[in-house]
RODRENKE-847720 format. One line per field, with one value per residue (C-alpha): x, z negated, y. Coordinates in steps of 0.001 Angstrom, whole numbers, plus 500000, padded with zeros to 6 digits. Last residue first. Example, Ala and Ser with C-alpha at 12.3 -4.5 7.8 and 13.67 -1.06 7.14 Angstrom:
BEGIN
x (513670, 512300)
z (492860, 492200)
y (498940, 495500)
This chain:
BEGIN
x (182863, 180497, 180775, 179525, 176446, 174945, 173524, 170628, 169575, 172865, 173970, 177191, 176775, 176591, 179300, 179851, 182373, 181872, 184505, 185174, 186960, 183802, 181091, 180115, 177230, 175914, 173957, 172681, 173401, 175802, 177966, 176986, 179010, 177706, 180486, 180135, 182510, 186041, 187679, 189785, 186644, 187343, 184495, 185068, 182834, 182891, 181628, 180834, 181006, 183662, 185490, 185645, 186980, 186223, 187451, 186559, 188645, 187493, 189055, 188910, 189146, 189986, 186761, 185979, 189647, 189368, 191349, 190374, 189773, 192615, 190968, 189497, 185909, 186422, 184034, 184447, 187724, 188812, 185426, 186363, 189740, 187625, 185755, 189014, 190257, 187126, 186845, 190652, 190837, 188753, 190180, 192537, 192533, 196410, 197486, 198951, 200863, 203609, 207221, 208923, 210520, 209202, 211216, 214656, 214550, 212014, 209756, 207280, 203612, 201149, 197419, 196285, 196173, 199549, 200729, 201869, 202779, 199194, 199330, 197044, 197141, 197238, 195140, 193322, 190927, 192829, 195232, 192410, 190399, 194507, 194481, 191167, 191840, 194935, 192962, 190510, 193352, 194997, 191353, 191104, 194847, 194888, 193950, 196324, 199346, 201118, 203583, 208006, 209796, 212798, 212288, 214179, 216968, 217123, 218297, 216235, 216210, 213009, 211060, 207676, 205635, 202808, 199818, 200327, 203612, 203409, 200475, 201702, 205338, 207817, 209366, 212046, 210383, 207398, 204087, 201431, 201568, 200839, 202821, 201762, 199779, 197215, 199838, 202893, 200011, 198660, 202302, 203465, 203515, 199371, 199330, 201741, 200985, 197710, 197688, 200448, 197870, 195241, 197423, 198499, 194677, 194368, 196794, 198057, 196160, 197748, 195274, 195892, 199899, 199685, 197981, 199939, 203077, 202109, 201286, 204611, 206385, 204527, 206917, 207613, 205971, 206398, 210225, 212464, 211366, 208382, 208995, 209152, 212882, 214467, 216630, 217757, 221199, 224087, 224526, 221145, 218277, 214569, 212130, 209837, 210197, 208474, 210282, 211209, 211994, 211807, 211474, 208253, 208835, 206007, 205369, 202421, 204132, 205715, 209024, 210585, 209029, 211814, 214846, 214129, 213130, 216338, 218269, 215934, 217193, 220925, 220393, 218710, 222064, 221226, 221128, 217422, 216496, 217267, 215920, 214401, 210910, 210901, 208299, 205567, 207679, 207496, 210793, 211431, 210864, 213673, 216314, 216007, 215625, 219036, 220916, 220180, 220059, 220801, 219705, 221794, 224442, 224995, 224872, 227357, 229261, 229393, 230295, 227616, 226144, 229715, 228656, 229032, 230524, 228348, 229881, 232272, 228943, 230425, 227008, 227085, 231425, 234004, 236752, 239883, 238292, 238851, 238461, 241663, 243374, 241178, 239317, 235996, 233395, 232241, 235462, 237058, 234009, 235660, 238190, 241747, 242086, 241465, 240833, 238322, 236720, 235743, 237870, 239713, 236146, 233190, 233026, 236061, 235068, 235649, 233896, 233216, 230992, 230310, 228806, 230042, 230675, 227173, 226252, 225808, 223462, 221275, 219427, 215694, 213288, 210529, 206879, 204782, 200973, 197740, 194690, 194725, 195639, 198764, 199695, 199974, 202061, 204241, 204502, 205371, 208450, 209661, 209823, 211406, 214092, 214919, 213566, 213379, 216560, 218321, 218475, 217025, 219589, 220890, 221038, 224269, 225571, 222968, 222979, 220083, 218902, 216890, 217598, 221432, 223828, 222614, 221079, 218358, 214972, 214903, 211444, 208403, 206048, 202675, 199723, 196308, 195531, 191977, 192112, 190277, 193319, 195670, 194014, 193643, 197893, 198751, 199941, 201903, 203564, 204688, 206287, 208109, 209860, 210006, 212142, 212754, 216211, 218515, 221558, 220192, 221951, 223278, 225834, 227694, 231203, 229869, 230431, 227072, 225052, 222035, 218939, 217888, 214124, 211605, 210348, 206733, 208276, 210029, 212158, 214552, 217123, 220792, 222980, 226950, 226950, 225407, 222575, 220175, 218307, 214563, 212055, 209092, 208303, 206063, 206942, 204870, 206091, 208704, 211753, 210191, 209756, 205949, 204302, 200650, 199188, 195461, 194253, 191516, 194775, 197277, 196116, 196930, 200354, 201938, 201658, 203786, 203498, 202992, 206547, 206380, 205242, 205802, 204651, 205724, 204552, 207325, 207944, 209343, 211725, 210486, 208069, 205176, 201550, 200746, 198996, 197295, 199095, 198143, 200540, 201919, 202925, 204565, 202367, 205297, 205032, 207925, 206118, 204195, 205079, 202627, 205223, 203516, 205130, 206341, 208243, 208810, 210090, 211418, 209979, 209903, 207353, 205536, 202213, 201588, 197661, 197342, 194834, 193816, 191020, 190553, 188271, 186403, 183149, 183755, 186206, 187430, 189858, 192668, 195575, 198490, 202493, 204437, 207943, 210501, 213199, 216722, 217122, 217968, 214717, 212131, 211025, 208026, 207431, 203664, 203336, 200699, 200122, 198842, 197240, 195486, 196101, 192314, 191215, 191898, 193796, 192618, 195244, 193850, 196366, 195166, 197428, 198219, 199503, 202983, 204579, 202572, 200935, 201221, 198350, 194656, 194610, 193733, 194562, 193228, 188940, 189978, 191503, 194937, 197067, 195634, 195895, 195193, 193053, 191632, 191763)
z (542668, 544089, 542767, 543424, 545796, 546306, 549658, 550032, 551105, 553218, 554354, 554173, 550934, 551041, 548861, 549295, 547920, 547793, 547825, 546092, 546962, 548421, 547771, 550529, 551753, 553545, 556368, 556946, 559103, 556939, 556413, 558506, 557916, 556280, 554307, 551608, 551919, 550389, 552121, 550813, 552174, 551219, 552026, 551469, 552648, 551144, 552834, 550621, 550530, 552693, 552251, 554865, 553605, 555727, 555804, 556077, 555616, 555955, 556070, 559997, 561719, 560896, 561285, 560830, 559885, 559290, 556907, 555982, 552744, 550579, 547118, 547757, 549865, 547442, 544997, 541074, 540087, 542669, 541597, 537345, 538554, 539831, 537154, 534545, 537093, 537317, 533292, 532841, 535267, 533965, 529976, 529433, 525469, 525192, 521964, 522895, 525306, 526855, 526262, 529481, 532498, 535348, 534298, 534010, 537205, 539371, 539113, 535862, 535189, 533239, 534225, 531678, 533980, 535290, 532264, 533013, 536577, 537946, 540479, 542678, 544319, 548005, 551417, 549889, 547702, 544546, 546297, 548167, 544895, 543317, 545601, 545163, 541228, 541778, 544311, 541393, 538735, 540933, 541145, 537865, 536709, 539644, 537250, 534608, 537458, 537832, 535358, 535318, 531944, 533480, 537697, 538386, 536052, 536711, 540788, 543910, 546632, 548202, 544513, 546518, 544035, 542629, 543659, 545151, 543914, 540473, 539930, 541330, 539055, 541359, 542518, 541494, 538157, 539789, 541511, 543642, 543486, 545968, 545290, 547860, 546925, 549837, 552622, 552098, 552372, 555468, 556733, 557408, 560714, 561536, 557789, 557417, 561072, 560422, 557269, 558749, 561958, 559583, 558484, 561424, 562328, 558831, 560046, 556795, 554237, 551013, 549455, 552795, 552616, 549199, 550230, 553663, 551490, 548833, 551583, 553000, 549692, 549523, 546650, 548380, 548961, 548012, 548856, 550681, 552523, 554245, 556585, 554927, 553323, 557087, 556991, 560732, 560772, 560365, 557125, 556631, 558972, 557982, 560277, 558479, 555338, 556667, 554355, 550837, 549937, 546278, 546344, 544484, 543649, 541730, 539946, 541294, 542592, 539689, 537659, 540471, 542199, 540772, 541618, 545008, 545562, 543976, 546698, 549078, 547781, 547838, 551418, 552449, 551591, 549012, 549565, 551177, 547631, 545810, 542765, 542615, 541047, 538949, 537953, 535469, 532217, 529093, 527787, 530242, 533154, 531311, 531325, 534036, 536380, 534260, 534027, 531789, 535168, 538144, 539805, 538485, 537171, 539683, 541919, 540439, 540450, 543715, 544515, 547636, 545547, 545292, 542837, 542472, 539937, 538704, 536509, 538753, 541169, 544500, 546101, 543934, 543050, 545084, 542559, 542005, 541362, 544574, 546592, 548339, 545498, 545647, 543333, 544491, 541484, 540990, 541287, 537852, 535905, 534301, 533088, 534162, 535460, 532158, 531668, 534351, 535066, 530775, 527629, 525214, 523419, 524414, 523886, 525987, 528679, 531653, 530301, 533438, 532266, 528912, 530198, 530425, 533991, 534220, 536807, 540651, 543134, 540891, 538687, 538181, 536666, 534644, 535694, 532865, 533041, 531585, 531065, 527500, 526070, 528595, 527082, 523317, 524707, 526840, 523519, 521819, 523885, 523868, 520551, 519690, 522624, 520188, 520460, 522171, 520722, 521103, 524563, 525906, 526010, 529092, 531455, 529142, 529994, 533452, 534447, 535695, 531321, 531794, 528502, 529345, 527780, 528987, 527075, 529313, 529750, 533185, 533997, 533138, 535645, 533526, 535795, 534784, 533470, 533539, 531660, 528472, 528892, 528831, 525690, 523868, 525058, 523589, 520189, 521791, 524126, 521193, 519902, 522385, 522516, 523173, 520664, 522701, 523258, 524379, 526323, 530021, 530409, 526824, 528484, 525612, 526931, 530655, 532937, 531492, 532932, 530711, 531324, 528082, 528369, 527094, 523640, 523029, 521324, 518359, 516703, 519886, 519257, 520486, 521240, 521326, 517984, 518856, 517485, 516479, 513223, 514534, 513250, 514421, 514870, 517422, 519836, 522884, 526611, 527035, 526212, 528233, 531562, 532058, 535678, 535376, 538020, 538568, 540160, 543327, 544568, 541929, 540697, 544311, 543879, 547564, 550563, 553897, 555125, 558431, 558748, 559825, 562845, 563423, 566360, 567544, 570185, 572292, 572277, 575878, 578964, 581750, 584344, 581826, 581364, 577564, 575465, 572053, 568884, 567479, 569864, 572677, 572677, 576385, 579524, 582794, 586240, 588667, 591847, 591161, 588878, 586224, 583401, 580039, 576548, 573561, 570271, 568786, 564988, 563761, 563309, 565903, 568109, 569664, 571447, 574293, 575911, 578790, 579876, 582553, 583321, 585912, 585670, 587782, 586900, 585279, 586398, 586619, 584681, 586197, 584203, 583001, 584136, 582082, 581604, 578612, 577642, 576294, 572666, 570162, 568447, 570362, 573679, 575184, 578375, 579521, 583347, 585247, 589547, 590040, 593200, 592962, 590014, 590569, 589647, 586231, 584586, 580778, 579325, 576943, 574738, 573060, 570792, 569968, 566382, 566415, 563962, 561708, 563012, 562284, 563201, 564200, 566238, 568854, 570724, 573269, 572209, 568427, 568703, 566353, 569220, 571820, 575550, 578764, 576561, 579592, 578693)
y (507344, 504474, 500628, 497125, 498152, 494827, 493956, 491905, 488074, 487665, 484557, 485875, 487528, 491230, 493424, 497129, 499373, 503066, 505327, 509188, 512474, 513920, 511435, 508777, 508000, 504614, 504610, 501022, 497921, 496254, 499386, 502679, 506124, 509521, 511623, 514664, 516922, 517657, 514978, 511876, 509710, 505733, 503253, 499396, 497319, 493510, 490142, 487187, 483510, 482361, 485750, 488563, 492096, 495009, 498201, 502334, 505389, 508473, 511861, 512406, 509333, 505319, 502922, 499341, 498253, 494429, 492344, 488762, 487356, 486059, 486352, 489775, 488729, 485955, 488514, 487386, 487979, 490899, 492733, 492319, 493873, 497034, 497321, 497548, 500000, 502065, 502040, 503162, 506250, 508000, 507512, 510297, 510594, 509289, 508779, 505738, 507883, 504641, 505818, 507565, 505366, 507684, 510667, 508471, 507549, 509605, 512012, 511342, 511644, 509741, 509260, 507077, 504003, 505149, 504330, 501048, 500447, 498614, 496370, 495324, 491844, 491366, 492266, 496106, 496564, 497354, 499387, 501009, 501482, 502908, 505340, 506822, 506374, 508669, 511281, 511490, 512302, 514253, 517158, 516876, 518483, 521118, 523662, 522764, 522561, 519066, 518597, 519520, 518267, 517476, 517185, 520203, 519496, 515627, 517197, 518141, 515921, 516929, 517073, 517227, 519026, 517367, 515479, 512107, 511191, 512990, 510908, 507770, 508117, 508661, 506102, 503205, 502058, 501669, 503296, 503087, 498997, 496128, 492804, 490726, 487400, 486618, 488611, 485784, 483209, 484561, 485367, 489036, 490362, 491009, 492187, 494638, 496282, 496227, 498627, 500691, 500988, 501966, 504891, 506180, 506574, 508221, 510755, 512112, 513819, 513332, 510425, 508623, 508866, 507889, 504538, 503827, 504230, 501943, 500017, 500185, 499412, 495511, 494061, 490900, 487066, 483431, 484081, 481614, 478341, 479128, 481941, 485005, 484629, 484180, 487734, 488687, 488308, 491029, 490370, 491894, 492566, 493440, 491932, 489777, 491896, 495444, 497864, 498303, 494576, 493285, 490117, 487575, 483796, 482454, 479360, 477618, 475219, 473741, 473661, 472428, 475451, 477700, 475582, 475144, 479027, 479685, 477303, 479067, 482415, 481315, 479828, 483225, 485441, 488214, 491575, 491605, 490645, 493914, 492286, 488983, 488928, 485543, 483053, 481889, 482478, 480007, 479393, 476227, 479202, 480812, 478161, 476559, 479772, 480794, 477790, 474620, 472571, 474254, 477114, 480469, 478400, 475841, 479125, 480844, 477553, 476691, 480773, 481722, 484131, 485642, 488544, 492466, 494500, 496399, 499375, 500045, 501798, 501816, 500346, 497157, 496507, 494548, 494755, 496713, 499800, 501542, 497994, 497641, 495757, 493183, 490919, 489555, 488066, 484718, 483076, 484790, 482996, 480347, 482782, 482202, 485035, 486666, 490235, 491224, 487883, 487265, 486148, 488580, 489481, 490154, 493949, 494219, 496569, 495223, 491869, 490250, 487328, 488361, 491669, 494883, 495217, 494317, 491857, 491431, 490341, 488236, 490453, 488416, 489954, 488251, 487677, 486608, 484591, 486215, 484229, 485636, 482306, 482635, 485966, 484126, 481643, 483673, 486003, 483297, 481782, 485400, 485455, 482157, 483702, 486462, 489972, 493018, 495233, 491722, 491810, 488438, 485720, 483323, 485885, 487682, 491133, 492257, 495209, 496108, 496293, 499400, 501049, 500184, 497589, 494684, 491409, 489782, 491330, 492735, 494078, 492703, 491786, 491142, 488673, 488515, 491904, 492954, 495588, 494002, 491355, 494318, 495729, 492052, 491905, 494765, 493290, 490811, 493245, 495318, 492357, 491383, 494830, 498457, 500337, 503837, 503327, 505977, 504981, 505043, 508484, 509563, 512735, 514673, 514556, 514194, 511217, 509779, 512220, 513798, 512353, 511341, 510705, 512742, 512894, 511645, 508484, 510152, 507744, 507418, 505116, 505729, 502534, 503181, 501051, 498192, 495779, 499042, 499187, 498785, 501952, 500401, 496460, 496293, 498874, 499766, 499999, 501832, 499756, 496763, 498666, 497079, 496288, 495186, 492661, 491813, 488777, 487455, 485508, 485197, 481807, 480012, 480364, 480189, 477830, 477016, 473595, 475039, 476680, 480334, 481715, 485675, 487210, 490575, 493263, 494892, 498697, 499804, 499311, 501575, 501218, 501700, 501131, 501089, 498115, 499584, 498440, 501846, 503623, 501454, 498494, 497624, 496657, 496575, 497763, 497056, 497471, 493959, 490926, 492929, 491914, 491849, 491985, 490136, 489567, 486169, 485750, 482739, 479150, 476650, 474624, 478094, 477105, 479599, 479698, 482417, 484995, 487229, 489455, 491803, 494944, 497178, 495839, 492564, 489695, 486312, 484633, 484690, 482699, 483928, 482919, 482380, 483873, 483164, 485250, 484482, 484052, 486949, 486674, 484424, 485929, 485749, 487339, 487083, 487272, 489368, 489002, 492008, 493109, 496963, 498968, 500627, 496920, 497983, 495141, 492918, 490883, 487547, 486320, 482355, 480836, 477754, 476287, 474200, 476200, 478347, 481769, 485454, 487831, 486960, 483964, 484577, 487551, 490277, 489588, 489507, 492562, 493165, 492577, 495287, 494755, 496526, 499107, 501647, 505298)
């Protein structure tokens, strides 16, 4: 089949993937002479504007083949999507499968290009680094045995137990009640073990006083939950971590708050004052009161418990951004950033305005959203969402590869696979793509483990997933398809990141069976050495530190990459099969175990190649 046109080849387009204001770039069309005359158009059309026609160039031919081309030089931000109009018999080129051009007298896909603005740039220290997710009540527990600060708290003395996940609309229901002890201190004392890890970078999540386990809703931003620690604390640990060459992510709740919190105070725990009780309340404009709401308030997906925010409230966002507010306050404390939760909810001027207030405190604080699909094009409030282009987010939680990854480990097309790959990073902007957030698991999913190798759950409920493991016999066999995963996430455009106790292997559906207490006790160490290895690669090969992304071969069960840096190239080679695999890297047959990958290194003025690692 002839390839009219294919955005992620070199020889079609030039520059690889998204582009920054003002830069030109080259599209090259390629026609079978069999079509007869054609007189081909590019139509470029930025979102929701009317379409633009030019006309391409001929540039000559080879055997039974025209070739066109044409030089565009977008001047403004947005997104721009794309196809080709053969001018004759009403024959169009739309996107076809795999990015591949299609023949077509019908409307069809369009290709996109994002540009972004050219002073775009993001943290430079995450690039070549290691991130570890922690859910602070889970994680370890300095100071054992805590007396709990309030009275409808439960704590859980026995850390092996499983969560509570017993309804909370039930007479004896404890759901997110039960308190495992997690706190500052713990983190402290783990710090040498992250550090041995690899760790760079810790994403905690929410830390602020809340009266749940996991703390989403929010009761006071301006102090850490007391079951953690006081502010002095928190102050250290950043301290200590940033001796360790490890910086702190915290999470930022900005949509809406608890309705237990000192701000809305539904409950009464703080007193007469708050938006619920008082109208007169200080904070009465943040929320929206109306008697056609079911509760009486505008609430976060239905749930009364969060009542949702005004982020466009003056002083909401005074007290979010400005001085002595939350960013202020917390980055002043010691933390290297936020992650903003649910951050296609919130209106791009309040993210930039966050942005602002976050790099004030230096550029190479981080700014990180959590967005499930592809970010450039994601629509809310009926607009398309601007965050990627320069003046919003530094970069997202990156859910489709965690997708592409699992997906690969499970057997799926691997050519739909590469093409998710692509897709991510041809839309995404180069420093957007240098610092995404890749993971396998999080507080949201099923634990990696589970993910990859145990029963699909397909909606079943907390009674189906309590207590359910992957099979005995099965046990080996998802612990290599986990550290498969986790080389690709490692390897991949981005910075790894590891939820913790996935490096032990620890299993969980979702919410609460993903959020279980750390196994200290754990003896599972395979999976710890190749992940400690692998972080020592991203350090010390620039092949991973924002090198460029090129599929080398897709079919079957294998999987194979490169990784460009300015100094050194890297292979990787993934083969989810049960068979031994043959492929060629630099020049030379390379094997591959079953179930295993190889990674490759060569310099680019290459004296040998280095075999990092083969599993």
């Amino acid at each position: 089949m002839h390839t009219y046109y294919n955005s992620t080849d070199p020889a079609c387009k030039q520059p690889f993937g998204a582009v920054t204001a003002g830069t030109e770039v080259t599209i090259r069309l390629t026609v079978p002479e069999q079509l007869g005359y054609v007189d081909p158009h590019l139509v470029l059309t930025k979102d929701r504007e009317d379409p633009v026609h030019y006309r391409m160039n001929f540039e000559g031919q080879t055997p039974g083949v025209n070739h066109f081309s044409v030089k565009v030089r977008p001047t403004t931000t947005g997104l721009y999507f794309y196809y080709f109009d053969l001018y004759t018999d009403f024959r169009k080129i739309f996107r076809g499968a795999h990015n591949e051009g299609e023949l077509s007298w019908t409307a069809g896909r369009q290709w996109q290009l994002t540009v972004y603005e050219p002073d775009f740039a993001t943290p430079a220290w995450m690039r070549g680094g290691t991130m570890y997710q922690i859910f602070p009540d889970r994680f370890c527990e300095g100071r054992p045995g805590k007396a709990m600060p309030f009275a409808d708290r439960i704590y859980r003395e026995d850390k092996t137990g499983e969560p509570y996940f017993w309804p909370t609309e039930q007479a004896d229901g404890y759901l997110n009640r039960d308190y495992f002890g997690g706190d500052f201190a713990g983190i402290r004392q783990k710090l040498p073990y992250l550090k041995h890890l690899g760790v760079t970078c810790i994403y905690l999540n929410p830390i602020f006083e809340a009266h749940s386990n996991h703390r989403y809703n929010t009761a006071n931003y301006l102090k850490p939950d007391p079951v953690l620690g006081t502010a002095e604390e928190f102050t250290r640990m950043c301290a200590e971590a940033a001796q360790n060459g490890i910086r702190i992510i915290l999470d930022g709740v900005f949509s809406h708050t608890g309705s237990d919190s000192i701000y809305f105070n539904r409950e009464g725990r703080y007193g007469p004052g708050g938006a619920y009780r008082d109208r007169n309340s200080p904070y009465r404009s943040w929320y929206d009161f109306d008697s056609g709401y079911p509760c009486g308030y505008r609430s976060w997906w239905g749930f009364e418990t969060l009542p949702e925010v005004e982020e466009d409230d003056p002083s909401y966002v005074e007290f979010v951004c400005g001085k002595g507010g939350v960013i202020d306050t917390w980055l002043n404390l010691g933390a290297s950033g936020f992650r903003l939760d649910v951050a296609d909810e919130l209106p791009d001027d309040f993210i930039e305005k966050i942005r602002q207030a976050v790099k004030s405190h230096g550029e190479d604080k981080l700014l990180i959203g959590e967005v499930w699909e592809d970010a450039t094009t994601k629509e809310a409030f009926g607009r398309r969402r601007t965050y990627l282009r320069g003046h919003g987010l530094d970069t997202t939680m990156n859910y489709p590869f965690r997708n592409c990854a699992i997906d690969f480990v499970r057997g799926a097309d691997v050519a739909d696979v590469a093409e998710g790959l692509l897709n991510i990073c041809e839309n995404y902007p180069k420093p957007v793509v240098d610092c995404l957030m890749n993971f396998l698991s999080t507080h949201d999913t099923e634990r990696a483990m589970t993910a990859i190798s145990g029963e699909p759950a397909n909606g079943r409920d907390r009674y189906w997933q309590s207590g359910r493991r992957i099979p005995a016999d099965q046990y080996d066999a998802a612990v290599r398809r986990l550290l498969l995963a986790y080389a690709m996430i490692f390897t991949l455009p981005g910075v790894p990141c590891v939820y913790y106790g996935d490096e032990i292997a620890m299993q969980g559906y979702r919410d609460p069976f993903n959020r279980a207490f750390f196994d200290w006790n754990s003896t599972e160490e395979r999976l710890r050495g190749p992940i400690r290895n692998l972080a020592t690669l991203r350090k010390t090969c620039d092949a991973f530190q924002g090198g460029s992304f090129e599929i080398v071969r897709a079919e079957g069960d294998l999987l194979q990459y490169r990784r460009r840096g300015k100094t050194r190239t890297a292979e990787i080679v993934l083969n989810r099969g049960d068979h031994l695999l043959a492929t060629e890297a630099f020049g030379k047959v390379t094997e591959v175990n079953p179930g295993g990958f190889t990674i490759l290194v060569e310099e680019n003025n290459p004296t040998h190649v280095g075999y990092f690692a083969i599993y």
